[in-house]
Backbone as numpy.savetxt, mean C-alpha at the origin, in Angstrom:
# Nx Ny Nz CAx CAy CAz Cx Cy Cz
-26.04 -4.26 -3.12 -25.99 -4.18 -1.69 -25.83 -2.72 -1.28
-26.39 -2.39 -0.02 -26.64 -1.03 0.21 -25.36 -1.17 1.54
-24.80 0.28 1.44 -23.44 0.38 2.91 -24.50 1.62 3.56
-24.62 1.58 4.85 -24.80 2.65 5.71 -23.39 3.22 6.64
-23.39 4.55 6.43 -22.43 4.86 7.34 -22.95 4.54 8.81
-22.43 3.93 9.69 -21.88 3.70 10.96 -21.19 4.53 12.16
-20.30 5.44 11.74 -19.78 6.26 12.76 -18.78 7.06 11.80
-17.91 7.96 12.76 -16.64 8.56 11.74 -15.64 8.53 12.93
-14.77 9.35 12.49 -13.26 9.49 13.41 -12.84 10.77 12.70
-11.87 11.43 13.63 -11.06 12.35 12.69 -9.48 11.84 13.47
-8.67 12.14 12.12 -7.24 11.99 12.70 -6.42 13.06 12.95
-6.56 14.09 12.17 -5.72 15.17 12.28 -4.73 15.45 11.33
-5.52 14.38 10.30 -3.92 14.43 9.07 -4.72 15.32 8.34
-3.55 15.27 7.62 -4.52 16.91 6.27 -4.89 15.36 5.21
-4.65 14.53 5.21 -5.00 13.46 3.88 -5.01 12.56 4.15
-5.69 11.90 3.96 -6.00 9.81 4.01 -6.09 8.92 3.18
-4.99 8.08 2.66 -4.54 7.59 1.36 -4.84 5.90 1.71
-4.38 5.18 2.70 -3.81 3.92 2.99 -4.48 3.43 4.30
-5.12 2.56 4.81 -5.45 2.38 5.75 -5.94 0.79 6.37
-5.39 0.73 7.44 -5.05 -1.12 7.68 -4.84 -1.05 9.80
-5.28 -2.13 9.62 -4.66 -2.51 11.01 -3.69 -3.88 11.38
-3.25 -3.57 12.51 -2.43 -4.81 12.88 -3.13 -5.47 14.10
-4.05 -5.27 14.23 -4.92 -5.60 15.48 -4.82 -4.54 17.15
-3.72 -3.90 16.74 -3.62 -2.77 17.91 -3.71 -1.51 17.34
-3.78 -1.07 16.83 -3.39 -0.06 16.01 -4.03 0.02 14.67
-4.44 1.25 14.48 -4.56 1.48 12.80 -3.35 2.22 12.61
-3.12 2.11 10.97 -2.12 2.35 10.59 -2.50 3.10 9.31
-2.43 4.49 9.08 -3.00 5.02 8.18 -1.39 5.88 7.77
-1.68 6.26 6.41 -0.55 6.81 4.96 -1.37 8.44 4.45
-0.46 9.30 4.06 -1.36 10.37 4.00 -0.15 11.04 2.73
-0.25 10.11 1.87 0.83 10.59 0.41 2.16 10.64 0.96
2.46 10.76 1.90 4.13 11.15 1.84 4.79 9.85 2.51
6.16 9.96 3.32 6.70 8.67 3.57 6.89 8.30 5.00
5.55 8.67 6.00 5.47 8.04 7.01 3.98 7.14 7.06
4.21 6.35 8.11 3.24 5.15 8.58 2.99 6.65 9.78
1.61 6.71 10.08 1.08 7.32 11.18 -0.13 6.04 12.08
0.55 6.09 13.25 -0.35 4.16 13.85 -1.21 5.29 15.16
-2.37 4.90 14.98 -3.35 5.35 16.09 -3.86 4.19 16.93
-4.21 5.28 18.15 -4.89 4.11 19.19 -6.06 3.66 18.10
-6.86 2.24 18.69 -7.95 1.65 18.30 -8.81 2.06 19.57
-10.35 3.48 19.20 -10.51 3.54 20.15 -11.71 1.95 20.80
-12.14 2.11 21.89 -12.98 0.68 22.50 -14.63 -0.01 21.18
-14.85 1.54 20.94 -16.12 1.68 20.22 -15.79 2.47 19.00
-15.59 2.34 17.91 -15.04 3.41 16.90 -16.52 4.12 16.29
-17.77 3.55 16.58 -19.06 4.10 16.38 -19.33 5.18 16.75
-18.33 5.73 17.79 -18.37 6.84 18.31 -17.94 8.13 18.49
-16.88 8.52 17.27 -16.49 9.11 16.22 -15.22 9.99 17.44
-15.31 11.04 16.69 -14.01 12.30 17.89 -13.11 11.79 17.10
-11.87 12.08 17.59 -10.22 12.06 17.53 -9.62 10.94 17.81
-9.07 10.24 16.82 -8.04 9.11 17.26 -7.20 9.75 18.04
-6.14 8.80 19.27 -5.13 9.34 19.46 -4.06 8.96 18.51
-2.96 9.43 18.33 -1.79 9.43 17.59 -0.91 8.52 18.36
-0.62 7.33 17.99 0.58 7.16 19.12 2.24 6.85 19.01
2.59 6.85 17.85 3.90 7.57 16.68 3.67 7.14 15.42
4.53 7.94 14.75 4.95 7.74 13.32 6.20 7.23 13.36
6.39 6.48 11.94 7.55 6.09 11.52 7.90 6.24 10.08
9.27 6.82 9.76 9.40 7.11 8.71 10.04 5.88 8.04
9.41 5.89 6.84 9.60 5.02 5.72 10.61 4.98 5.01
11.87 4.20 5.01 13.08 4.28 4.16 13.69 3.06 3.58
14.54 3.13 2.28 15.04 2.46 1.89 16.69 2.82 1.97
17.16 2.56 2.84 18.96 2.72 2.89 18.89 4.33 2.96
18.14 4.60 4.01 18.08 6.02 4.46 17.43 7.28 3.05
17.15 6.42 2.30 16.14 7.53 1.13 14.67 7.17 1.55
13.78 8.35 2.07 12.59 8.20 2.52 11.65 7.95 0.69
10.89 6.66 1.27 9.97 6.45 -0.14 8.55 6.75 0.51
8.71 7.66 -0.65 7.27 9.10 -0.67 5.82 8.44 -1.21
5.08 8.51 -1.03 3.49 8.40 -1.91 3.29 6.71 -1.53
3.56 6.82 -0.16 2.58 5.09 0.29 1.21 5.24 0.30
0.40 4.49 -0.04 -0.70 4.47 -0.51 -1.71 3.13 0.30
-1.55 1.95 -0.19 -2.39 1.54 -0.08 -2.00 0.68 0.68
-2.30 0.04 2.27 -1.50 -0.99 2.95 -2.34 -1.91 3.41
-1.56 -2.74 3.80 -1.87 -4.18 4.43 -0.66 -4.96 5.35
-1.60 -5.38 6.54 -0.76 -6.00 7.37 -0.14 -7.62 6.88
1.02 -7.81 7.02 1.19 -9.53 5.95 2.79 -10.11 7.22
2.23 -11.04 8.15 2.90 -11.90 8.85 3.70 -10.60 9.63
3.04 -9.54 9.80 3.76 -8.89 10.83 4.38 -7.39 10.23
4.41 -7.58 8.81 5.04 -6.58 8.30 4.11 -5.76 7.40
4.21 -4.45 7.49 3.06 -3.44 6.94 3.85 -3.58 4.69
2.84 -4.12 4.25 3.18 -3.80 2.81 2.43 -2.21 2.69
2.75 -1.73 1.71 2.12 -0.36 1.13 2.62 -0.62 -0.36
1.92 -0.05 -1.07 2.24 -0.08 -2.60 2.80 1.58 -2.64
3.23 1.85 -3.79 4.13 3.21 -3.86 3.21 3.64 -5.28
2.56 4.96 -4.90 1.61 5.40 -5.80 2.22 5.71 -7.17
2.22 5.20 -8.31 2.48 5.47 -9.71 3.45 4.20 -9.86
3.92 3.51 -8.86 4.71 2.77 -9.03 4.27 0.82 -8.92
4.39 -0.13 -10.16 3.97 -1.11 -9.86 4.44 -2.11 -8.84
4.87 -1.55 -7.43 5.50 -2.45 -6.49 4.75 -2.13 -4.72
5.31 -2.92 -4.27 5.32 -2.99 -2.71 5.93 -3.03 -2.29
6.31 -2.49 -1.32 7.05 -2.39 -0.15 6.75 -3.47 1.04
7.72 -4.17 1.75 7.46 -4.48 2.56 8.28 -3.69 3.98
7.88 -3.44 4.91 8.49 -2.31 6.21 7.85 -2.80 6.96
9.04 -2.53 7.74 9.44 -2.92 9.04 8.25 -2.05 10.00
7.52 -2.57 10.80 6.54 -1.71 11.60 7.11 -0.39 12.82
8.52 -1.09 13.35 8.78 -0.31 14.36 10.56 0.56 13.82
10.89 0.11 12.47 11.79 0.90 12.13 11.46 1.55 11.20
10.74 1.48 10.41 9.94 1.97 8.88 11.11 1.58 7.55
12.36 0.64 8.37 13.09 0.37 7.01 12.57 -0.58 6.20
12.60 -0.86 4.53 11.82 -1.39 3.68 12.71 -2.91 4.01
12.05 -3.64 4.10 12.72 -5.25 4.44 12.82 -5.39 2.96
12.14 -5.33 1.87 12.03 -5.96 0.60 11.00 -5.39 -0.45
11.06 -5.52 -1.71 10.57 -4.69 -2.39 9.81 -6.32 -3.62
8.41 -5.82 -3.89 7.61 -6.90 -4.44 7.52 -6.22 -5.83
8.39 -6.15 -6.89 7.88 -5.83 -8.12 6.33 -6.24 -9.02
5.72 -5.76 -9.41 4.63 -6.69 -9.95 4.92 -5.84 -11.99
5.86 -6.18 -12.21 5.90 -5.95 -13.52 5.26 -6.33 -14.37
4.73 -5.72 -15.36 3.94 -6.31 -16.24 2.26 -6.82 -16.20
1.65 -6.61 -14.70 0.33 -6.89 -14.78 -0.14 -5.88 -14.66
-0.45 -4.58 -14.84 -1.19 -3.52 -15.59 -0.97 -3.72 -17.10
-0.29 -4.25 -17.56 -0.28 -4.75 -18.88 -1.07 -5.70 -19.62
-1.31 -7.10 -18.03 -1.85 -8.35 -18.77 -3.16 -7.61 -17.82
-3.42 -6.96 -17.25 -5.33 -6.15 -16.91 -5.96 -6.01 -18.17
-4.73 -5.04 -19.01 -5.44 -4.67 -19.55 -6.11 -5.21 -20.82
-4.80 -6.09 -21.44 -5.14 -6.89 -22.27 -6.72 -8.15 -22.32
-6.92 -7.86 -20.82 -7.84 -8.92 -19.95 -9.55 -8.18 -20.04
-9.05 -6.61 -20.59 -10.37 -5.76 -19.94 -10.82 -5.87 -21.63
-11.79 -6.61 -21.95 -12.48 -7.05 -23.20 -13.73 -6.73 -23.04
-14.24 -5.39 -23.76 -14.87 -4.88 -23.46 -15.58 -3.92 -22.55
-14.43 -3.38 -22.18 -14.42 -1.96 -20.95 -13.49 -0.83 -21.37
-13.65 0.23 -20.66 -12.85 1.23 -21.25 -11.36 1.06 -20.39
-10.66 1.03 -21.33 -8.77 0.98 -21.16 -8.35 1.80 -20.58
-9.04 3.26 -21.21 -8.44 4.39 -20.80 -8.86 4.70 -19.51
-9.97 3.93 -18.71 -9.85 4.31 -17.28 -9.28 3.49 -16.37
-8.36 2.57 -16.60 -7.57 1.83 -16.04 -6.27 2.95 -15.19
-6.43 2.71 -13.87 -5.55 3.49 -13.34 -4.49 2.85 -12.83
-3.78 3.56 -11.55 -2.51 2.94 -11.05 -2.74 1.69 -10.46
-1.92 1.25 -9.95 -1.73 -0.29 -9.60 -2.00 0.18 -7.57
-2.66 0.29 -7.14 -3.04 0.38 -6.22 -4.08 -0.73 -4.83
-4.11 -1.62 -4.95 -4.92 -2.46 -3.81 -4.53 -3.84 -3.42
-4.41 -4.21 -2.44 -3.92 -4.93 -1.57 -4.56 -5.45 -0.86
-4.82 -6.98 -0.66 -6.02 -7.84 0.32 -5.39 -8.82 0.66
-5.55 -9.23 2.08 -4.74 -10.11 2.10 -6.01 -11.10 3.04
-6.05 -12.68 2.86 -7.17 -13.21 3.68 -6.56 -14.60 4.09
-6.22 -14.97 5.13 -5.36 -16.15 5.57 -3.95 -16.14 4.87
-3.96 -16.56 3.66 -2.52 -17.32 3.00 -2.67 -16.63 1.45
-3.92 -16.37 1.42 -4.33 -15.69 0.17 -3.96 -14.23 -0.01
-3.05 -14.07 -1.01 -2.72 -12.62 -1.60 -3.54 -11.70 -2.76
-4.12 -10.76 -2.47 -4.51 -10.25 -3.74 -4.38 -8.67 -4.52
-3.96 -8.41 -5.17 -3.80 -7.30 -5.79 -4.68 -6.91 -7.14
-4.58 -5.80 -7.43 -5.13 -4.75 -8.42 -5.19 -3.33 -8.39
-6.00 -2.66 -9.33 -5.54 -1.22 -9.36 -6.60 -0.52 -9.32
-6.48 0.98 -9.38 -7.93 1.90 -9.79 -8.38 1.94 -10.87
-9.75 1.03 -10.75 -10.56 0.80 -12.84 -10.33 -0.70 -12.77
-9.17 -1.20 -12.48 -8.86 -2.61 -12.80 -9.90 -3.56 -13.04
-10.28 -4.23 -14.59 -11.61 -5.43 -14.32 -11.01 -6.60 -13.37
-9.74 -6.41 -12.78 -9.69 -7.78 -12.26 -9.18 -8.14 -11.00
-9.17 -8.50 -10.16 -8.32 -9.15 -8.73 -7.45 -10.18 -9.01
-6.04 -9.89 -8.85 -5.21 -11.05 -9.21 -4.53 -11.73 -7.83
-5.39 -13.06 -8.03 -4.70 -14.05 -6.70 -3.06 -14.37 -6.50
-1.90 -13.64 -6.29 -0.83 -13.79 -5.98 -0.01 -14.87 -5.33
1.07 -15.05 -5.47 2.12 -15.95 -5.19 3.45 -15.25 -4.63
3.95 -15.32 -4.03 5.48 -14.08 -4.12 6.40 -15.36 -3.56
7.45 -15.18 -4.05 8.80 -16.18 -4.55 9.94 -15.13 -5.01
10.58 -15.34 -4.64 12.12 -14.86 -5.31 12.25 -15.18 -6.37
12.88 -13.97 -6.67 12.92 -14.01 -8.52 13.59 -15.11 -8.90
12.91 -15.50 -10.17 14.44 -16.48 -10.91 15.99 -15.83 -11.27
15.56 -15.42 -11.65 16.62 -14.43 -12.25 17.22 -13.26 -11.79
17.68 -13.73 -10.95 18.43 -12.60 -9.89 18.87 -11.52 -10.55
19.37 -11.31 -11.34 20.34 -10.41 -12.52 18.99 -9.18 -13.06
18.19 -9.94 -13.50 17.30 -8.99 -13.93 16.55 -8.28 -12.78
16.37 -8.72 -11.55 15.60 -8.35 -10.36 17.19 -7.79 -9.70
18.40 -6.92 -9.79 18.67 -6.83 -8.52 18.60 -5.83 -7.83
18.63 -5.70 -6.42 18.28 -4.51 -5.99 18.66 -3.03 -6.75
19.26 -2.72 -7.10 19.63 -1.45 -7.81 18.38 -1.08 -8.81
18.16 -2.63 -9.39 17.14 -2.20 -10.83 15.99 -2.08 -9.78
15.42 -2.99 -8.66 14.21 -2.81 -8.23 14.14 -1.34 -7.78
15.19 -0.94 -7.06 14.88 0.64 -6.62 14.80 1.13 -7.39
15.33 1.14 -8.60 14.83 2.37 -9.66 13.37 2.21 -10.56
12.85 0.69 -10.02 11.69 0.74 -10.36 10.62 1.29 -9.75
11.02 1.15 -8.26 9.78 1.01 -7.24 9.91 2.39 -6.06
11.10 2.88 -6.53 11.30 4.53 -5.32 10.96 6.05 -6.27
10.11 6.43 -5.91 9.64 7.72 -7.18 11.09 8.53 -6.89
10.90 9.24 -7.71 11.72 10.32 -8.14 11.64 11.58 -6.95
10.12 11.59 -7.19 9.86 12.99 -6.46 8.21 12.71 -5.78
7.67 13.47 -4.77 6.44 13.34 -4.39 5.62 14.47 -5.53
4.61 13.79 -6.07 4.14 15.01 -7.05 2.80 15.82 -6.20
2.48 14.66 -4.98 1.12 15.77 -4.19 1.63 16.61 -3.53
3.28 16.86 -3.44 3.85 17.97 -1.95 4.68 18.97 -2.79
């Protein structure tokens, strides 16, 4: 299948990582730890300048989480995945605090074991997010696969608790700034 470009936009960010709407608003990520939400202009075929109409910074118990990446709107709340990191975020649209954190441990593991007959070594981060009615889906950059999701509370509270998820899912440091 062939894509024709259609129109452009400029935003004014120096980078464009993440990008989603909530039906009013786009909501675009530019590596670091704000949501930047623009007007939707009437005709977007018609390129120029979004307007800006705020940012919100992204936090977990007042530590801003850096390198949001890839988002999606889900029952109201903006997910973003955290670049190098196998999780999601779920945040709050108008406070940017993280409501909850979606570990996905272990499936860049079972990808890869899955990629039979492709190259391994270009299997990248855990990066993409689709969401279509009730249907969840994730995967990464290279990934051979789309994995149809479920999200449930852990069994095992002990092994999931917040302390261990943040040290899974909040980088250390931003490595693009």
């Amino acid at each position: 299948e062939k894509f024709n470009r259609v129109g452009s936009f400029q935003t004014g960010l120096k980078d464009g990582w993440g990008l989603t709407t909530d039906g009013s608003s786009m909501i675009i990520t530019d590596s670091g730890s704000q949501l930047f939400f623009f007007d939707l202009p009437p005709d977007s075929n018609e390129g120029g300048e979004w307007t800006m109409q705020r940012t919100v910074q992204v936090h977990d118990e007042g530590t801003p989480v850096e390198m949001l990446n890839e988002l999606e709107v889900v029952s109201g709340e903006v997910w973003a995945n955290v670049f190098g990191m196998d999780c999601i975020a779920r945040i709050s649209p108008t406070s940017g605090r993280v409501i909850g954190w979606i570990p996905f441990d272990g499936l860049r593991e079972r990808a890869m074991k899955e990629a039979v007959g492709r190259p391994k070594n270009r299997m990248d981060v855990f990066n993409g997010i689709a969401v279509k009615g009730r249907q969840i889906h994730v995967t990464g950059k290279y990934w051979p696969r789309l994995f149809e999701v479920s999200i449930a509370a852990a069994p095992d509270v002990a092994a999931f608790s917040l302390d261990v998820v943040r040290e899974r899912c909040l980088p250390k440091r931003n490595i693009f700034r």
